[in-house]
N, C-alpha and C positions, 0 to 999 in steps of 0.2 A: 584141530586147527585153532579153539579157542584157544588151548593151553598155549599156546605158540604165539602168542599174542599178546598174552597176559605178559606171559614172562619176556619176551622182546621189550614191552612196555616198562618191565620193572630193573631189565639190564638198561635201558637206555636213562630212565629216571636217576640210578644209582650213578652213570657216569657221568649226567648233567651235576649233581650233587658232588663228585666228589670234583668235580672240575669245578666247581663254586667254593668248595672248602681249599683248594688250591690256591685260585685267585686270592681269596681273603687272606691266606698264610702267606703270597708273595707280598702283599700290597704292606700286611703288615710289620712285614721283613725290609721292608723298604723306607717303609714309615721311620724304623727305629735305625736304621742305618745311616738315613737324613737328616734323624731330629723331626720328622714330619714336613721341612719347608723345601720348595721346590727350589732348585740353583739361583731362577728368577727371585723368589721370595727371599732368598739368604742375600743377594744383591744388595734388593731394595734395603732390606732392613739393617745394613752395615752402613748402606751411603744414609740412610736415616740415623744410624748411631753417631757416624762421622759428621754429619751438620746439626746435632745437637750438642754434641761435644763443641764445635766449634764457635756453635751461639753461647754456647756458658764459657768460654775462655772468652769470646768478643765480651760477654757482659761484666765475667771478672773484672778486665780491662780497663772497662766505662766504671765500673764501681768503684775503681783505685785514679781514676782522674778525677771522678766526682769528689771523691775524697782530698785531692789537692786541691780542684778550685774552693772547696768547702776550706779549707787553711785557709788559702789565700786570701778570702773575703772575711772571715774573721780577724784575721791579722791587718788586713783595713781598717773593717770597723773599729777596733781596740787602737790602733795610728790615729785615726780620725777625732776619735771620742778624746783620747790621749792629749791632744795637741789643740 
């Protein structure tokens, strides 16, 4: 009766175990098939790509106006001073 117990315990031990090496190999399986991020996560982090891109082209922008009022008031100053 003991033996019968022992071993119950050590077939039930063995299927918790392999059912645990299971999960770990699907989870991992999934991991690399996704890249690790979840559909949510891949969202987020695209509409975060696309409004950083979109701050560096708005900043380009501002950089290349800055640049012509920067002209423009030197080409005063040098009118000014000129005249």
């Amino acid at each position: 009766m003991m033996g019968a117990l022992i071993i119950g315990i050590g077939i039930g031990g063995t299927i918790l175990l392999i059912a645990t090496f299971g999960l770990i190999i699907i989870g991992i399986i999934r991991a690399a098939k996704t890249g690790g991020l979840s559909k949510k996560e891949k969202q987020a982090h695209a509409e975060e790509t696309k409004m950083i891109q979109d701050i560096y082209h708005g900043l380009s922008k501002m950089e290349e106006r800055v640049e012509a009022l920067e002209t423009i008031l030197i080409e005063r100053q040098r009118k000014d001073f000129n005249t």
